[in-house]
C-alpha positions as a Python dict, from the first residue, in 0.01 Angstrom:
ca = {
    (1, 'X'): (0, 0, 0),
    (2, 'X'): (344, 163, -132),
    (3, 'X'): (338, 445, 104),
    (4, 'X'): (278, 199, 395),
    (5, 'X'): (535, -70, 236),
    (6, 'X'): (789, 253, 248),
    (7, 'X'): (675, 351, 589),
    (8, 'X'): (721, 22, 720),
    (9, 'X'): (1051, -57, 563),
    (10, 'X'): (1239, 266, 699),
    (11, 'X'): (1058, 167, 1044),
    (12, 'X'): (1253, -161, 1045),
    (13, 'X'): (1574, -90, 914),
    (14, 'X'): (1594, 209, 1125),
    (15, 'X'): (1518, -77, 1421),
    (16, 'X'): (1773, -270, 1290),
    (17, 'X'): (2004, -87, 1277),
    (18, 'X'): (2048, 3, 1651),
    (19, 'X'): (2135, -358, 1649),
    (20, 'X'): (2519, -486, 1604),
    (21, 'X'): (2607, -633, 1312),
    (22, 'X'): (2670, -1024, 1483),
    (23, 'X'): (2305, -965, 1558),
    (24, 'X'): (2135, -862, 1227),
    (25, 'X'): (2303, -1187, 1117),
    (26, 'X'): (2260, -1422, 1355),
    (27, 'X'): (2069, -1712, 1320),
    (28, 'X'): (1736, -1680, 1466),
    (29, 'X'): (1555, -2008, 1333),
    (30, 'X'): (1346, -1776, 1066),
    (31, 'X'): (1242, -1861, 757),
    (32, 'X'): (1532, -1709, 580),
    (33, 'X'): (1767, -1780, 892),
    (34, 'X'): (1838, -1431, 1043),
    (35, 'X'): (1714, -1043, 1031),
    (36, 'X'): (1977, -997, 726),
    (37, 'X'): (1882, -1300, 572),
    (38, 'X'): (1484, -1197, 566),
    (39, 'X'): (1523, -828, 500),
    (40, 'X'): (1786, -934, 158),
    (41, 'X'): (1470, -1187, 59),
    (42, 'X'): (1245, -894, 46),
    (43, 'X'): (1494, -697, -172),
    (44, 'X'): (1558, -1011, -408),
    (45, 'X'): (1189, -1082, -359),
    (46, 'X'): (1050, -706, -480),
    (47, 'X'): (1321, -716, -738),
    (48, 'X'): (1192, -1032, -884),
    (49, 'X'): (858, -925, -901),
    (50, 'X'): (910, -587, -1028),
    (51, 'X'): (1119, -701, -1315),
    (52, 'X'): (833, -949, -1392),
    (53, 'X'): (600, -639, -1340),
    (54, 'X'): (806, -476, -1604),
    (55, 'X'): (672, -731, -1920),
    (56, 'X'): (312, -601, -1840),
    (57, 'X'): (166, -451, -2191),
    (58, 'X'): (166, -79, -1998),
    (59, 'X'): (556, -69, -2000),
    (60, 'X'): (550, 189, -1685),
    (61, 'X'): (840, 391, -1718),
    (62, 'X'): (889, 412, -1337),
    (63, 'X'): (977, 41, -1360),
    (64, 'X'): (1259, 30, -1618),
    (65, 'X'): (1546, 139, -1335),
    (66, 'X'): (1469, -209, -1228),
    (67, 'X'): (1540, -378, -1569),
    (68, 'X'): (1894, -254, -1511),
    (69, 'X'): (1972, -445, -1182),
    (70, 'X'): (2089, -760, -1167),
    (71, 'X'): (1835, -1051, -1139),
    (72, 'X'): (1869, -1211, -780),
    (73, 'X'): (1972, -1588, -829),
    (74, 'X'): (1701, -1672, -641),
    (75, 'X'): (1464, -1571, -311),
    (76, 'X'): (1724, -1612, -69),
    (77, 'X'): (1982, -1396, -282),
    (78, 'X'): (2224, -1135, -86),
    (79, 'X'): (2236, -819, -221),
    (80, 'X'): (2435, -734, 79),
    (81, 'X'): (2514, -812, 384),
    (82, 'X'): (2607, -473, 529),
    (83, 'X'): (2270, -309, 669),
    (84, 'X'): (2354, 47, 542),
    (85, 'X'): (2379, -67, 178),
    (86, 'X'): (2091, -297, 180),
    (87, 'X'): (1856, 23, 371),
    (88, 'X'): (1996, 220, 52),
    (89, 'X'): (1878, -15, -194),
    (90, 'X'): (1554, -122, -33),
    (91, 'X'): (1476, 286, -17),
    (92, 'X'): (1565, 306, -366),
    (93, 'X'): (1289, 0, -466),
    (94, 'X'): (1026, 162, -264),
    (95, 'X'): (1057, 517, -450),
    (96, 'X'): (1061, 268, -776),
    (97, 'X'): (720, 123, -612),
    (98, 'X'): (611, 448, -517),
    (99, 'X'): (647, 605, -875),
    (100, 'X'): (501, 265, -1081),
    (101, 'X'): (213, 256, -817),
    (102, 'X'): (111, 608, -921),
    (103, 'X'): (117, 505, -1265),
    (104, 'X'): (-118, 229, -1256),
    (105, 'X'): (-480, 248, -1407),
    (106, 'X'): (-794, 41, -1310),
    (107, 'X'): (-779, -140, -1646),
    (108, 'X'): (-401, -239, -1615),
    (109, 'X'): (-491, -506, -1337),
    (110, 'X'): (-701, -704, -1469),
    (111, 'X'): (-434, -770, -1740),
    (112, 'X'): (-319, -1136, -1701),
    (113, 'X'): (23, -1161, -1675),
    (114, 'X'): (267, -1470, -1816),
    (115, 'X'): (556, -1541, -1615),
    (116, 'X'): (810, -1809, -1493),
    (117, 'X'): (844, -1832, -1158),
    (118, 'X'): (1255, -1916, -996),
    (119, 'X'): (1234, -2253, -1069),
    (120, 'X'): (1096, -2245, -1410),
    (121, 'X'): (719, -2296, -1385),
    (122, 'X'): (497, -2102, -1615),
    (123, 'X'): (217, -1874, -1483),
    (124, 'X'): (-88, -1712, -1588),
    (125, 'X'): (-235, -1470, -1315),
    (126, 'X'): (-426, -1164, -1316),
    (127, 'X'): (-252, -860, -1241),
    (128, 'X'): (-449, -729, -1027),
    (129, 'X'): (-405, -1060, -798),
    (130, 'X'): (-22, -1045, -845),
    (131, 'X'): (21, -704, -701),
    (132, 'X'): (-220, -819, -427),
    (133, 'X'): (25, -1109, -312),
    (134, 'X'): (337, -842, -387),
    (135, 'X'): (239, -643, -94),
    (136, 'X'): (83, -907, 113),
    (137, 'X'): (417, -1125, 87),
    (138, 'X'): (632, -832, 198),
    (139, 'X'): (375, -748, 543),
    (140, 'X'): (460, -1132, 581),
    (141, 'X'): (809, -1119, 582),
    (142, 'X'): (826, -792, 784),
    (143, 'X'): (593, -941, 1080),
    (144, 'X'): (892, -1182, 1053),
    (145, 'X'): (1115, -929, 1122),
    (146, 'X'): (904, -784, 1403),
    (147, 'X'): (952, -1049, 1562),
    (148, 'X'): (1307, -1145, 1481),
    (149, 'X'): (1372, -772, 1667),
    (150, 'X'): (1144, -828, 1927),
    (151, 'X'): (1376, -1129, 1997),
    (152, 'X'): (1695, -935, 1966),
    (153, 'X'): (1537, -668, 2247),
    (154, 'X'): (1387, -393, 1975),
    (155, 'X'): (1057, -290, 2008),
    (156, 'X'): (968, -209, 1624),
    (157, 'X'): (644, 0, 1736),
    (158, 'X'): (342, 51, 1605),
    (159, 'X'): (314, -127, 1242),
    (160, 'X'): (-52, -96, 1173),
    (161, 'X'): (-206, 23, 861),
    (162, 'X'): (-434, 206, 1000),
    (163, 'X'): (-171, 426, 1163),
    (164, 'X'): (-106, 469, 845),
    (165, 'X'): (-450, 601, 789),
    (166, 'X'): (-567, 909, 872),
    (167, 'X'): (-901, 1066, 890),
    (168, 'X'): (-994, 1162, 580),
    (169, 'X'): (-1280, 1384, 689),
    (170, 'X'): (-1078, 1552, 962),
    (171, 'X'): (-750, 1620, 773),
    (172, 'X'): (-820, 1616, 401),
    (173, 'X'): (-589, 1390, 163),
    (174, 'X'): (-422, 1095, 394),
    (175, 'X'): (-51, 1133, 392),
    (176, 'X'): (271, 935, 546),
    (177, 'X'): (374, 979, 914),
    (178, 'X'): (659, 1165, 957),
}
């Protein structure tokens, strides 16, 4: 799921940015208003998470670069509103998700993890579960942004996982598409 997450990212700011800047932020009746607005929730969003990630018994080193950002105020923080700088920062999270995702055993997700979500309320879930909804929330947000570009005339392409996929017994280990 991180080497599809990272796949999928690059595919859609590389889509967005063929797009002028009045049109990355224009508002486009989404969820998080435009294209800018839902591709800075994903950053906030993924930096949330990971820093809550971060309190999980393991301590993976690959996640304390994240410790060192700022916290987003909340889910509809801007980290930036220029495209370039936001591609550069979302890159930078998914070589942080890469790294931690490599580091992860079988018995680290059935750890339950205590956190607070943004406004405060206590939670108790199973880690497993919580990295589950991690990646599912981003492929939520991203269809979003399909569509937002499909709107705006860009044709994001193919976005299935099983592009993603290959044949094992054909081609050995599965790797990225280039």
């Amino acid at each position: 799921m991180a080497r599809y997450n990272a796949w999928m990212n690059q595919a859609v700011y590389d889509a967005a940015a063929t797009l002028p800047a009045h049109d990355l932020a224009a508002e486009r009746g989404a969820f998080f208003g435009s294209l800018l607005g839902t591709l800075n929730h994903l950053v906030a969003a993924d930096t949330i998470w990971l820093r809550r990630f971060a309190a999980h018994p393991t301590h993976f080193s690959a996640l304390e670069p994240v410790l060192a950002l700022p916290a987003p105020a909340g889910l509809g923080a801007i980290h930036s509103a220029d495209l370039a700088l936001l591609g550069a920062h979302r890159r930078m999270l998914d070589q942080l998700i890469g790294a931690w995702t490599a580091q992860l055993l079988d018995a680290d997700l059935d750890h339950v993890l205590d956190y607070a979500s943004t406004t405060g309320i206590r939670s108790h879930k199973r880690f497993g579960d919580l990295l589950l909804h991690f990646f599912n929330h981003q492929t939520h947000h991203r269809g979003q942004a399909s569509t937002l570009l499909s709107q705006a005339g860009v044709d994001l392409g193919v976005t299935d996982l099983l592009m993603l996929i290959e044949n094992v017994a054909d081609h050995g280990a599965p790797a990225a598409p280039a």
